[in-house]
C-alpha positions as CSV (number, residue, x, y, z in Angstrom):
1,X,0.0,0.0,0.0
2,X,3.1,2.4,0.9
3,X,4.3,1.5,-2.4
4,X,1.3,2.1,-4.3
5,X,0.8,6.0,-2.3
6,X,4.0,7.1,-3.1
7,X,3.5,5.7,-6.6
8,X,0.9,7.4,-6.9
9,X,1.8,10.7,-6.0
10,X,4.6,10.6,-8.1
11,X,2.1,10.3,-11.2
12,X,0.1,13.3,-9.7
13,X,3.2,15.4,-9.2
14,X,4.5,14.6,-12.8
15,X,0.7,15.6,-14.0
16,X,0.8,19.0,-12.3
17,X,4.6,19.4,-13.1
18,X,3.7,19.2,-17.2
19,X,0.3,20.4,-17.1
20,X,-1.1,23.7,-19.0
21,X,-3.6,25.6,-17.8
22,X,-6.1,26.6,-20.1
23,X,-9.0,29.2,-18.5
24,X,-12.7,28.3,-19.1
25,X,-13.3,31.6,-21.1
26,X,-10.9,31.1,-23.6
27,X,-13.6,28.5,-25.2
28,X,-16.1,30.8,-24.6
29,X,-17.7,28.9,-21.3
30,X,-19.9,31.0,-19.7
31,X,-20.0,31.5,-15.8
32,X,-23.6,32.9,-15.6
33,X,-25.3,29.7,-14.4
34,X,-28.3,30.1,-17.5
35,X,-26.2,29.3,-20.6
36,X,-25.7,25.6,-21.7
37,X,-22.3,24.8,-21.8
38,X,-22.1,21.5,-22.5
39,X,-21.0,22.0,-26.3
40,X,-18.3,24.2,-25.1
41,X,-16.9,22.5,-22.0
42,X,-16.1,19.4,-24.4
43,X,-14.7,20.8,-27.1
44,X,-12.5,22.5,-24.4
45,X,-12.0,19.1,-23.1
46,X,-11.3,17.6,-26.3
47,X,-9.2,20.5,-27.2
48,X,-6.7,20.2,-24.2
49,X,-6.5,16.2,-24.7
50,X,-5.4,16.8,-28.3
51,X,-2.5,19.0,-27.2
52,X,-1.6,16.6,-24.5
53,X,-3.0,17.3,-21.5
54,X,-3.3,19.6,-18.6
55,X,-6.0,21.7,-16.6
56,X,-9.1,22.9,-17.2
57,X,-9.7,25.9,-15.1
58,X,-12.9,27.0,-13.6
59,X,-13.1,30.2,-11.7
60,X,-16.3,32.1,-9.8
61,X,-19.0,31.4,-11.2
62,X,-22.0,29.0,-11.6
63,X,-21.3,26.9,-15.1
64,X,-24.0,25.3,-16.4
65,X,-24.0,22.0,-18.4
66,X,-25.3,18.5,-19.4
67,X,-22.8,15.4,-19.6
68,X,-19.5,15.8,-20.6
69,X,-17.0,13.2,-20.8
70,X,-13.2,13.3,-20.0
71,X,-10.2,12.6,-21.6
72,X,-6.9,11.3,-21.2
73,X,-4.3,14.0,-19.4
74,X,-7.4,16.0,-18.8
75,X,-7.4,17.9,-15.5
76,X,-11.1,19.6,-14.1
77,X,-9.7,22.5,-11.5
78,X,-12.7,24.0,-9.6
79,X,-11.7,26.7,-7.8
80,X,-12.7,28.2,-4.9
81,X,-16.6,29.6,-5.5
82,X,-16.6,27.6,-8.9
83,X,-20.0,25.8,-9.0
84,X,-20.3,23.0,-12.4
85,X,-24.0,23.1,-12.4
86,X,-25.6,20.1,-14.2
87,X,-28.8,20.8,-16.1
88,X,-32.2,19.5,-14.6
89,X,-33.2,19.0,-18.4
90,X,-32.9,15.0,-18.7
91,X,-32.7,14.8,-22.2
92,X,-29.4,16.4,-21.4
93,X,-28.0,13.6,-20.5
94,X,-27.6,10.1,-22.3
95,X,-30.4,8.1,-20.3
96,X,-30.7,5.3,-22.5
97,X,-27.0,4.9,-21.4
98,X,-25.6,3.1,-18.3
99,X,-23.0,5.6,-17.7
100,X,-25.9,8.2,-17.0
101,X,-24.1,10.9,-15.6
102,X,-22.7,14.6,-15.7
103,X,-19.2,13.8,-15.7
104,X,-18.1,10.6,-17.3
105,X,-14.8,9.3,-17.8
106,X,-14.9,6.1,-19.7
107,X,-11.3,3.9,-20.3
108,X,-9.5,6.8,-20.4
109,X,-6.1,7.3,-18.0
110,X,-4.7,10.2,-15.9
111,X,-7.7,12.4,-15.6
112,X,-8.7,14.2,-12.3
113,X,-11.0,16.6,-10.9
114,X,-9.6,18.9,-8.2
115,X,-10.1,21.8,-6.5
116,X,-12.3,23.7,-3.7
117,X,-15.4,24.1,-6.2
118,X,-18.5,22.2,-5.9
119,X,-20.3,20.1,-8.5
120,X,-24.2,20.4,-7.7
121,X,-25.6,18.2,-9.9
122,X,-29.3,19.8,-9.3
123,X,-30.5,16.2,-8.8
124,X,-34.1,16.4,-7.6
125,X,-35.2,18.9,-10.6
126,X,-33.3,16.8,-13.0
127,X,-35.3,13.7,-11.5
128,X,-38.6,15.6,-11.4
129,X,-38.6,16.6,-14.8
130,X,-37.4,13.6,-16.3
131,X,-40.4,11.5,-13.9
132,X,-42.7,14.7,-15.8
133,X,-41.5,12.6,-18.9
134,X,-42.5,9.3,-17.7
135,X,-46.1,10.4,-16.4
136,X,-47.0,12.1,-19.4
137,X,-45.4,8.8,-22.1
138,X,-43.0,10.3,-23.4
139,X,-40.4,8.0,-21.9
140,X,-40.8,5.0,-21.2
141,X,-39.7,3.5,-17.9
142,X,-42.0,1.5,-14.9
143,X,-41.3,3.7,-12.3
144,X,-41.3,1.4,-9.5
145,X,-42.7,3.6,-5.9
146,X,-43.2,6.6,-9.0
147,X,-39.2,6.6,-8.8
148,X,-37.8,6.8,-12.5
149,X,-35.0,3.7,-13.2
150,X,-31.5,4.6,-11.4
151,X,-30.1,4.2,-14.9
152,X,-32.3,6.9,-16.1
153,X,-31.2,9.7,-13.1
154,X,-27.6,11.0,-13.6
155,X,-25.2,10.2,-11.4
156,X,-22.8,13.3,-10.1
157,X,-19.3,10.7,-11.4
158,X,-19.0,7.7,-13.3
159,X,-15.4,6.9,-14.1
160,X,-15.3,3.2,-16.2
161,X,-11.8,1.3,-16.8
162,X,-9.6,4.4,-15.6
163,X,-6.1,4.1,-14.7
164,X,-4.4,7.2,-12.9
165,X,-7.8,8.8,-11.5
166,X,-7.5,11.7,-8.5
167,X,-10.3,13.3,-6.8
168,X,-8.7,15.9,-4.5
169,X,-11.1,18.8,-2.5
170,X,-14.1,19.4,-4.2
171,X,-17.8,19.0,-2.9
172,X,-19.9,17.1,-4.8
173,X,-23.8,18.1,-4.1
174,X,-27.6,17.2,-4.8
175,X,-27.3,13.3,-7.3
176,X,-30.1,12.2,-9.1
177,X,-28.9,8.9,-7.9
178,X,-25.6,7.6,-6.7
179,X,-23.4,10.4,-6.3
180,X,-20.2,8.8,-8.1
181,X,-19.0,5.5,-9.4
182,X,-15.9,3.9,-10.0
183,X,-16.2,0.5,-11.8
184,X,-13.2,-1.2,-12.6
185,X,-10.8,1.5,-12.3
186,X,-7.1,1.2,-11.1
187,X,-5.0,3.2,-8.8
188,X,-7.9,5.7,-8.1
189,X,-7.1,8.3,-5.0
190,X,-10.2,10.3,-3.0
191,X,-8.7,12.8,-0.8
192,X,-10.3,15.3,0.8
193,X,-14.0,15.4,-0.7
194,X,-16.8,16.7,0.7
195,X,-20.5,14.8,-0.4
196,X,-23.6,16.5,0.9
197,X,-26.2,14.7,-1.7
198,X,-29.6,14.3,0.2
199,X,-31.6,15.3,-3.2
200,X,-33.2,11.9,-4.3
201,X,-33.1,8.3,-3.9
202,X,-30.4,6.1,-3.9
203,X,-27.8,8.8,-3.5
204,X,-25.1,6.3,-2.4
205,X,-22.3,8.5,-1.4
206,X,-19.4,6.8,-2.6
207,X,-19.2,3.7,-5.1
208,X,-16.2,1.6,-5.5
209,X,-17.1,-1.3,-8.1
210,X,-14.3,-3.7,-8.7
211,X,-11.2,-1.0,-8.2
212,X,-7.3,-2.2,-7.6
213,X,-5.1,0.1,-5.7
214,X,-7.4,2.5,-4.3
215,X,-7.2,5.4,-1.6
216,X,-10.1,7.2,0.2
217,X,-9.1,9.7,2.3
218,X,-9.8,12.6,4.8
219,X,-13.4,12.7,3.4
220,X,-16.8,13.4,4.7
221,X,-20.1,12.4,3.6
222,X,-23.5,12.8,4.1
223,X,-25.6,10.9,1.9
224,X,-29.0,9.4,1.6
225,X,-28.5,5.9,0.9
226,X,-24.9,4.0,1.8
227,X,-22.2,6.1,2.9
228,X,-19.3,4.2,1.3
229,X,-19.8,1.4,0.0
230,X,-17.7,-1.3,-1.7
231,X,-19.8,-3.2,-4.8
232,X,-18.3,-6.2,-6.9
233,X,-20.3,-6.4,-10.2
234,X,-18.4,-9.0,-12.3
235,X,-17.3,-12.0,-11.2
236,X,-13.7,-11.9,-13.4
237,X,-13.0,-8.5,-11.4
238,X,-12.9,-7.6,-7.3
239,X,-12.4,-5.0,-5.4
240,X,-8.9,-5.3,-4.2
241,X,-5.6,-3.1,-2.6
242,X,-8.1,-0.8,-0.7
243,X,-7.7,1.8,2.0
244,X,-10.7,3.8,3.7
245,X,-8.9,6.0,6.0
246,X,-9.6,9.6,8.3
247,X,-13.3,9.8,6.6
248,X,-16.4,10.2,8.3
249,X,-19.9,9.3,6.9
250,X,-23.2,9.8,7.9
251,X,-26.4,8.1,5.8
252,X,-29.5,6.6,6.0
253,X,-28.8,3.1,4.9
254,X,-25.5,1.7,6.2
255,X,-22.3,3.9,7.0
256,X,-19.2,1.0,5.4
257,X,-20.6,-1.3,3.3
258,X,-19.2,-4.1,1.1
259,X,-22.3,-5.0,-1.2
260,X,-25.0,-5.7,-1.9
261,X,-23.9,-6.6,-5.8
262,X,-20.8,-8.7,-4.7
263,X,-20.3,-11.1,-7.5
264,X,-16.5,-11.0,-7.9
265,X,-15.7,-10.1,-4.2
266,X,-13.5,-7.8,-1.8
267,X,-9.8,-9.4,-0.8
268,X,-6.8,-6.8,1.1
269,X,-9.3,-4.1,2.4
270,X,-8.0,-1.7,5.0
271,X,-10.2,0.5,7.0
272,X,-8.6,3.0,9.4
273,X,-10.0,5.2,11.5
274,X,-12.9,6.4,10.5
275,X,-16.5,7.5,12.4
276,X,-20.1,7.1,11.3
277,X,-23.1,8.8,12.4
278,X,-27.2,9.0,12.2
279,X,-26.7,5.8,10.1
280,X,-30.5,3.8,9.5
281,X,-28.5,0.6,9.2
282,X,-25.4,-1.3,10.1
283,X,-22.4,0.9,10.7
284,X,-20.2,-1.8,9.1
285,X,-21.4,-4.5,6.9
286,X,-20.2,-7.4,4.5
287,X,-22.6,-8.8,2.5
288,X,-22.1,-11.2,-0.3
289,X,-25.5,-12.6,-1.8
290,X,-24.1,-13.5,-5.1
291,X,-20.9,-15.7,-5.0
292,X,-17.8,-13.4,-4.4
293,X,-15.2,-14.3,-2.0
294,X,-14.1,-12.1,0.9
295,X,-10.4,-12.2,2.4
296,X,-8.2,-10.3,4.3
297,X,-10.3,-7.5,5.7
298,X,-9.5,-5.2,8.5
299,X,-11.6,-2.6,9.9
300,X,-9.0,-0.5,12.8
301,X,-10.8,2.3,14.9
302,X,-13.7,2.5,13.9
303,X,-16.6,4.6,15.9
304,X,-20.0,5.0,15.1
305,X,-22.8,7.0,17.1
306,X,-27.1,6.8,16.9
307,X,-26.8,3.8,14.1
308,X,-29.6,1.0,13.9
309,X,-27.2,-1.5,14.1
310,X,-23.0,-2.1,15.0
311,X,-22.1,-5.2,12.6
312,X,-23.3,-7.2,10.1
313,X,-21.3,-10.3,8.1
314,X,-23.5,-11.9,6.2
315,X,-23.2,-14.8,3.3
316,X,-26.6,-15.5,0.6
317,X,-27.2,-16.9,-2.5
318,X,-29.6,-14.5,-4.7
319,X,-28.6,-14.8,-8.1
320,X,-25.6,-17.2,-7.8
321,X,-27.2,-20.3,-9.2
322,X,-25.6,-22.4,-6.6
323,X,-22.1,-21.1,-6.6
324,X,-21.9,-19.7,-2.6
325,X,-19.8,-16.8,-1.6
326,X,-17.3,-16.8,0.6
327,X,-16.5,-14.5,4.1
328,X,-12.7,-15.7,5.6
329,X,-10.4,-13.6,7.3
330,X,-12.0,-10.6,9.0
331,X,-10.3,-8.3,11.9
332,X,-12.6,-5.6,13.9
333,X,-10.4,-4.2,15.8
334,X,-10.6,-1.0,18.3
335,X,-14.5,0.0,17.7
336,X,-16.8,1.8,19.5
337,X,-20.3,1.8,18.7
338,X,-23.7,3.0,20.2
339,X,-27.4,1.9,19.2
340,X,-29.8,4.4,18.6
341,X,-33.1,3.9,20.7
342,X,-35.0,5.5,18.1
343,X,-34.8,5.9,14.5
344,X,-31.0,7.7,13.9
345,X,-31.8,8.8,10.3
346,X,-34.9,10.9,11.6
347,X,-35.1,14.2,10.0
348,X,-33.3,13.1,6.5
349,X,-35.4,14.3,3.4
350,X,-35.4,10.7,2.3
351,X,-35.2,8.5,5.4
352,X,-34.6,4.7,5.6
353,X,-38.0,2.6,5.9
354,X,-39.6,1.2,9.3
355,X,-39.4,-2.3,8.2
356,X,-39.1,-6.1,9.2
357,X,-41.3,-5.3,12.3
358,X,-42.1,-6.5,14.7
359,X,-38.7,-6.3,16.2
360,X,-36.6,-5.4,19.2
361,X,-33.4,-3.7,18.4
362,X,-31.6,-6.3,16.9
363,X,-28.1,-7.4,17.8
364,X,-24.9,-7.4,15.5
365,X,-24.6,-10.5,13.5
366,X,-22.3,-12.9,11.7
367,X,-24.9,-15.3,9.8
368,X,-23.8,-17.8,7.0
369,X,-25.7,-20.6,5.4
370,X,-25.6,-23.8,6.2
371,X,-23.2,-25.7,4.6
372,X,-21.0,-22.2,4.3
373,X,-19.3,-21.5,7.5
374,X,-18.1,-17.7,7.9
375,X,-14.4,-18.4,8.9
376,X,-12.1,-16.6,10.8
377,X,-13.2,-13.5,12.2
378,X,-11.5,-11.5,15.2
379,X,-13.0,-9.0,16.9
380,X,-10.8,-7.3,19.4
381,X,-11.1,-4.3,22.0
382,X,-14.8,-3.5,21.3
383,X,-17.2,-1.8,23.0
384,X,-20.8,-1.9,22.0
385,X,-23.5,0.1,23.6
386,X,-27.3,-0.7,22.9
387,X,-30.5,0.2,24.6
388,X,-31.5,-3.0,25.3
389,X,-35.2,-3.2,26.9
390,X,-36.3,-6.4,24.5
391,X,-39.7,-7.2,25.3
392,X,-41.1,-10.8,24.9
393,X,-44.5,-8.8,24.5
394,X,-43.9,-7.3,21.3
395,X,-41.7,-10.0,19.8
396,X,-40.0,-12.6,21.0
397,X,-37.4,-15.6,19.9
398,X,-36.5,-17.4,22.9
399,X,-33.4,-20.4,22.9
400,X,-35.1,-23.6,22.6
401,X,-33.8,-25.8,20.1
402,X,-37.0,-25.5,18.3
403,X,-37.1,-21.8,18.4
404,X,-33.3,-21.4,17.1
405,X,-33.9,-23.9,14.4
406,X,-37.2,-21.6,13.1
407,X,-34.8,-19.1,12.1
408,X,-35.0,-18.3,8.7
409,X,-32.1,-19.4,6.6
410,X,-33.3,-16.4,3.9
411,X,-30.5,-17.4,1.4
412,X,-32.3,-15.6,-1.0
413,X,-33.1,-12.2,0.4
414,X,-31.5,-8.8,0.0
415,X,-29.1,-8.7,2.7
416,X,-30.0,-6.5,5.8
417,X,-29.1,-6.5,9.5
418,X,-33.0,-6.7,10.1
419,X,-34.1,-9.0,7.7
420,X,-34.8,-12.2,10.1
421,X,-37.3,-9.7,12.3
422,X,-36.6,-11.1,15.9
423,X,-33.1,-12.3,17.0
424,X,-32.8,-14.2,20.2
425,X,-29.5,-12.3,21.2
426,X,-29.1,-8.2,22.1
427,X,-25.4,-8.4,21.8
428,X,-24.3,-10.3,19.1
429,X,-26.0,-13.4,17.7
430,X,-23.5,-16.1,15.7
431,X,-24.6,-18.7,12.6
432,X,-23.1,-21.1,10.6
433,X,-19.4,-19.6,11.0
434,X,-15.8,-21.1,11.9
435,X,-13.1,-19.7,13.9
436,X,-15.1,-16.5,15.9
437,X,-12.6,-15.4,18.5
438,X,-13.5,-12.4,20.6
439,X,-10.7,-10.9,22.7
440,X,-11.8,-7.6,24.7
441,X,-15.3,-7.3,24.0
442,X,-17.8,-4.8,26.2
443,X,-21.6,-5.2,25.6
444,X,-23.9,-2.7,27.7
445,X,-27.2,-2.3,27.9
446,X,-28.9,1.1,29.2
447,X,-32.0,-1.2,29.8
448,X,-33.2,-5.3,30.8
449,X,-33.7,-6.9,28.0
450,X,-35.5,-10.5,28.0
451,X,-32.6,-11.9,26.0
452,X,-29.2,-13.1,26.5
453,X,-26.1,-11.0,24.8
454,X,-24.7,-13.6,22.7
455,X,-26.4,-16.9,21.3
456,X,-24.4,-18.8,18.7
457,X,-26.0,-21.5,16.5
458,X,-23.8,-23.7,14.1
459,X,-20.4,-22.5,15.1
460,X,-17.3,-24.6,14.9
461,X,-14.4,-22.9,17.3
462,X,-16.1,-20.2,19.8
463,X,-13.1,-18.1,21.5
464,X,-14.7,-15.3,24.4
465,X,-11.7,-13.7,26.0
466,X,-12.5,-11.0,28.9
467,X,-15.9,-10.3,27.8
468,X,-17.8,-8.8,29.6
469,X,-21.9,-7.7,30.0
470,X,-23.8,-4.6,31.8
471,X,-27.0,-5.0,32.0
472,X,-29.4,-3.5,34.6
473,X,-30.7,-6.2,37.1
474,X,-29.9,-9.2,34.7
475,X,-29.0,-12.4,36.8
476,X,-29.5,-14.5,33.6
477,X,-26.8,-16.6,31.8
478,X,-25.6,-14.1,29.4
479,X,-24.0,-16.2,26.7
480,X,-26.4,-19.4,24.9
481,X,-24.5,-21.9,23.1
482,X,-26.4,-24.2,20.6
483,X,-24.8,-26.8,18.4
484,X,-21.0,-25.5,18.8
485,X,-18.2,-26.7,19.1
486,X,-14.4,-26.4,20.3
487,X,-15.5,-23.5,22.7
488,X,-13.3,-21.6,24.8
489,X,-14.2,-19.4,27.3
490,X,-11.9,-17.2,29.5
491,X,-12.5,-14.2,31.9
């Protein structure tokens, strides 16, 4: 990874050493925030790329424009109080396309977008008027929940096949649906980016699809759907060679995510020091529904605050035709994480359903399938801190053998911390996995809770080192062991 940053910034450096700057007004790009640029911005575009590179330069103003596509050598600078507006017209954009979006950058190398401008892509007119479209037949598209197709709403970035791509500084504002993409791109560096995208649906903050040798850094993110989130697509690519480091994410689906499309898989995935925050979900999930294989993972310092849920590891089979995923070789190391007792994305424009009730506040979770052990996690020096107060009155899974074989295996469904309603665990509930060692490990509940903190089911190898429960007036057994193995238990 050392090698690869300082690789890396050698590029950039070289980049910024040779490039020309060429001002927007020179092609006759206008700053007034009412003429269409688009025609202009890529000829300038095309222009610089033809000479051999170098910058792009934007300064105050508000520059509108429809998709534009970059170039090799082609540098975007956005200075300060420059604002790239995108045009709320759909038809300017391509959306019979899948690379819908306002910038696009398709297999193209050493391109960036810098700067302490903002890109506002004016997401919830642009999706208004292109749903104005749909009601009225001139497009044609289902609208599932009178939402146009994703594919049809422009994404803020989509970079495809890139080598040598740098985001540095800007704010990118207001998607019509995921914010940016990166699918299949190598040695991509994030540093320093501000998202604040709470137009429409699905505004993922930050898509990394099947990416080698990738940095996110020193970022913030406030999204309406996941945060950041790691997606496998292909099964002959993975994402792989990652680091998630100094960023902090807030969102109103799940704060880290690896997933849901995880067909190829995640393997060497560093994530350091990060928080999340207000986050309807998990703050850290893996999820692979649809055959990719998971290795080497490690999440260091991470701390999250008013989330519906800490941890989530979970192994389907959705669309994989009978070729299982794979989850083996995880570290959680130094975390920090408190429950909300309410709903923590309350108040978003576009908050996270009330679903898969009834329910108490459900515990974190490492479920596989049967057959398809999760292997080899570690979860060291945590402290988790939930509400509690489960009440067998509103729902209730108790420990019986008959009860804990009633759980649903769900192989099939899309992937979510709540998806098996009632858990019989408030601390962490364990199925189907290999080799779960927990060294460190704090569970407290503000309030009695009819359950027991951890309840495993199907586990070969159970390691609890000093862990330890809070829970007001509990006198119960707080840890249920059912059809495991090899355990080892130590105060």
């Amino acid at each position: 990874m050392k090698k690869f940053i300082l690789s890396a910034l050698a590029v950039l450096c070289a980049m910024q050493l040779g490039a020309k700057d060429y001002n927007a007004s020179l092609f006759g790009i206008k700053s007034n925030g009412t003429t269409l640029n688009t025609s202009s911005i890529q000829k300038a575009i095309d222009y610089i790329h033809s000479e051999g590179g170098g910058r792009l330069v934007f300064y105050v103003g508000r520059y509108l424009t429809g998709s534009i596509n970059l170039r090799s050598n082609v540098t975007i600078q956005l200075n300060e109080g420059a604002v790239l507006l995108g045009s709320t017209n759909p038809y300017d954009y391509p959306i019979d396309s899948s690379y819908c979006a306002l910038v696009r950058a398709v297999k193209v190398d050493n391109v960036a977008i810098t700067g302490k401008g903002v890109i506002d892509g004016q997401g919830r007119e642009a999706s208004y008027n292109l749903l104005d479209q749909i009601q009225k037949g001139i497009i044609n598209d289902p609208a599932k929940y009178d939402r146009p197709d994703g594919s049809r709403r422009a994404r803020t970035l989509y970079f495809r096949e890139c080598k040598d791509v740098t985001i540095d500084g800007i704010t990118l504002k207001n998607s019509g649906d995921w914010v940016q993409t990166y699918d299949q791109c190598d040695r991509l560096k994030i540093n320093g980016i501000t998202v604040d995208s709470k137009a429409y649906w699905n505004n993922d903050g930050l898509d990394i699809v099947d990416c080698r040798n990738t940095t996110v850094t020193n970022s913030f993110i406030d999204a309406t759907d996941d945060g950041i989130c790691l997606k496998s697509h292909s099964h002959e690519h993975m994402c792989e060679n990652i680091e998630i480091r100094n960023c902090v994410a807030r969102s109103s689906a799940s704060g880290i995510k690896f997933g849901t499309v995880s067909a190829g898989g995640y393997k060497n995935i560093r994530i350091i020091n990060n928080k999340v925050y207000d986050t309807f979900r998990s703050a850290f999930t893996i999820a692979t529904p649809d055959g990719g294989v998971v290795e080497n993972i490690l999440v260091d310092s991470l701390y999250a605050y008013n989330v519906g849920n800490a941890i989530f590891l979970r192994i389907g089979n959705r669309w994989t035709k009978g070729s299982v995923g794979s989850i083996d070789g995880v570290t959680i190391r130094n975390m920090y994480c408190e429950l909300s007792d309410g709903k923590p994305d309350a108040g978003y424009e576009y908050e996270g359903p009330v679903e898969d009730l009834p329910r108490n506040i459900s515990p974190a979770s490492i479920v596989g399938l049967k057959g398809y052990d999760i292997r080899n996690v570690k979860l060291e020096n945590i402290t988790i801190v939930t509400p509690g107060g489960g009440n067998p009155y509103y729902a209730k899974v108790g420990t019986s053998a008959k009860e804990l074989d009633a759980i649903p295996e769900m192989a099939d469904r899309y992937p979510e911390f709540s998806q098996f309603k009632e858990l019989p665990a408030w601390g962490f509930y364990i199925r189907h996995a290999k080799d779960i060692a927990f060294d460190n490990v704090k569970f407290i509940a503000k309030n009695r809770d009819y359950r027991p903190a951890i309840v495993t089911d199907d586990v070969k190898g159970l390691s609890l080192a000093d862990v330890t429960f809070e829970e007001p007036g509990a006198k119960k057994k707080q840890i249920h062991t059912y059809q495991t193995t090899n355990i080892q238990i130590n105060k």
